[in-house]
C-alpha positions as CSV (number, residue, x, y, z in Angstrom):
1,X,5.7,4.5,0.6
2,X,2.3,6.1,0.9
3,X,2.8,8.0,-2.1
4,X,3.5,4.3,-4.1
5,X,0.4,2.9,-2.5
6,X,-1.5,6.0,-3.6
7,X,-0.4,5.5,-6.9
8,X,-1.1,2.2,-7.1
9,X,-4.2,2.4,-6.0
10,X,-4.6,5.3,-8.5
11,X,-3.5,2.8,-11.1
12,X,-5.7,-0.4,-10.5
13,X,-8.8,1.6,-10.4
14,X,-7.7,3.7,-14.1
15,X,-6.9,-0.3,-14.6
16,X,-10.1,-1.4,-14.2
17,X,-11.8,1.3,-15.9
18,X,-9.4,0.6,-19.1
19,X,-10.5,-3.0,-19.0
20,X,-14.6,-2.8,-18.8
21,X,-14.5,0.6,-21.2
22,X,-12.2,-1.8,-23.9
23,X,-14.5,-4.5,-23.8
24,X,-17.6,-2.4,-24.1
25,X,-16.3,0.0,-26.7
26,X,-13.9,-2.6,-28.7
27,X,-15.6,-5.7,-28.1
28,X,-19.3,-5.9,-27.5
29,X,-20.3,-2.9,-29.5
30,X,-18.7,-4.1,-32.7
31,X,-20.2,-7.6,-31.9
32,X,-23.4,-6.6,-31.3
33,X,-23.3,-4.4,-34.8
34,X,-21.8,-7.7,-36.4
35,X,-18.5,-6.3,-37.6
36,X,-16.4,-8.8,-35.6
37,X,-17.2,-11.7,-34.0
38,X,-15.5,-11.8,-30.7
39,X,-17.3,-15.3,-29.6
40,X,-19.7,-13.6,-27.3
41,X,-22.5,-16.2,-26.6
42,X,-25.0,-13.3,-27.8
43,X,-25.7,-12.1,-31.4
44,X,-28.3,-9.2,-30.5
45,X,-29.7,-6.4,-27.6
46,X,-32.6,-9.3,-26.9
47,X,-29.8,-12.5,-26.8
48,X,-28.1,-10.0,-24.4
49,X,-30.7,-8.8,-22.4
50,X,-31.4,-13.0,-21.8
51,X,-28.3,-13.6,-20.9
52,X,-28.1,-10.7,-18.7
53,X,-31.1,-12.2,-16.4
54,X,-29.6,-15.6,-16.5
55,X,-25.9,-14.4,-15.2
56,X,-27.9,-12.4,-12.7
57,X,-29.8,-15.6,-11.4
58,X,-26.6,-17.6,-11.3
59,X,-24.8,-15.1,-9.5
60,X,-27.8,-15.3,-7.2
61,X,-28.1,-18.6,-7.1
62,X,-24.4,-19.1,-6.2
63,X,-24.3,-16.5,-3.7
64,X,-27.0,-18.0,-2.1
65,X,-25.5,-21.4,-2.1
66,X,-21.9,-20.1,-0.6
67,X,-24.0,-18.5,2.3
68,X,-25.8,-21.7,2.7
69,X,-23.1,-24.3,2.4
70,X,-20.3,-22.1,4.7
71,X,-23.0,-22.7,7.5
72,X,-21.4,-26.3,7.2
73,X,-17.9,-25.5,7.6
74,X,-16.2,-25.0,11.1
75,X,-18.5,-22.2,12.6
76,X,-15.5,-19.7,12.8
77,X,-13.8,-20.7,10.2
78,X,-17.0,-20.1,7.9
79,X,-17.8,-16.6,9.1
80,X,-14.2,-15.3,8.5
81,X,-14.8,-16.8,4.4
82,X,-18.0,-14.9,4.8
83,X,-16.3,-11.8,6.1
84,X,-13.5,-12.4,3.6
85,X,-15.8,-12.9,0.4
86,X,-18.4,-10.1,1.3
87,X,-15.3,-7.9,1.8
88,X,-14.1,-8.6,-1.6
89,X,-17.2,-8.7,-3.7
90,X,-18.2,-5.3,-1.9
91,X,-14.9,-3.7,-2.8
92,X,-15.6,-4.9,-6.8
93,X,-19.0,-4.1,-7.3
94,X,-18.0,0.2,-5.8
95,X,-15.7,-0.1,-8.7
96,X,-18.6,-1.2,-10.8
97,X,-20.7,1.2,-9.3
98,X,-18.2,4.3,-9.3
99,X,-18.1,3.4,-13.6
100,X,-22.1,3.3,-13.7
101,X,-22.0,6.5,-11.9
102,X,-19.5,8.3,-13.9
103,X,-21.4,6.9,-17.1
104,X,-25.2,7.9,-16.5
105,X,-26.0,10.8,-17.9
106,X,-27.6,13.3,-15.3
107,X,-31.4,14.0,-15.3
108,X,-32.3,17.5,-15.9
109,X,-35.7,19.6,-14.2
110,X,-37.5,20.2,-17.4
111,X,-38.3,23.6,-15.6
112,X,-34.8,24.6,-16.7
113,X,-34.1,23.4,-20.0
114,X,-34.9,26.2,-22.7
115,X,-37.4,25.1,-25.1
116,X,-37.2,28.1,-27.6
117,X,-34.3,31.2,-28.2
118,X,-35.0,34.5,-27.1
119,X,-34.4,37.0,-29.0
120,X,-33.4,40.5,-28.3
C-alpha cells in the first residue's frame, strides 16, 4: 500500500512536470515565435510580460478578497476554508517552485571560471 502511494505520488508530481514543460516547450514557445497559433491572448515577450502583471494582480486581488469575505462566513467554518485553501495553494505553488528550482541555471563565482587555457 505504501509502495502504491509512493508511486503515485511519484507520478502526479512527473505529471505535473510533463504538463507545464508541454505547454512551455510545445505551446507558448512556438506561439511566441508565430509558428502556431495556440489562441494565447499574447502575440509577443512585451504582451506577455503585461499579462503576466495583470494575472499576478488578479490573483492578488482575489486572494485578498477570499481572506476578506471568509471573515463573513460562520467564524469556524471560515477558518477551516482558510486552513483548507492555504493548505492547497501551498502544496501547488512547492510544485511550481521545485520546477523553477530545477530550471535556473546556477550562478557561478567568477573567481573560478577559467578565462584563458593553460598551456603546458
Amino acid at each position: 500500500m505504501l509502495k502504491t502511494v509512493a508511486s503515485f505520488l511519484v507520478n502526479s508530481r512527473q505529471l505535473f512536470i510533463w504538463r507545464i514543460e508541454h505547454e512551455i516547450y510545445y505551446r507558448i514557445f512556438p506561439h511566441l515565435r508565430k509558428e502556431r497559433d495556440h489562441g494565447y491572448p499574447f502575440q509577443s515577450d512585451e504582451e506577455l510580460k503585461k499579462l503576466l502583471e495583470r494575472e499576478h494582480a488578479q490573483a492578488s486581488a482575489m486572494l485578498e478578497a477570499i481572506r476578506r469575505d471568509s471573515a463573513r462566513m460562520p467564524k469556524a467554518y471560515g477558518m477551516g476554508f482558510r486552513y483548507i485553501m492555504y493548505r492547497d495553494l501551498n502544496q501547488r505553488l512547492k510544485q511550481y517552485e521545485a520546477l523553477m528550482r530545477r530550471c535556473i541555471r546556477p550562478e557561478c563565482d567568477s573567481k573560478f571560471v577559467a578565462t584563458r587555457a593553460v598551456t603546458q
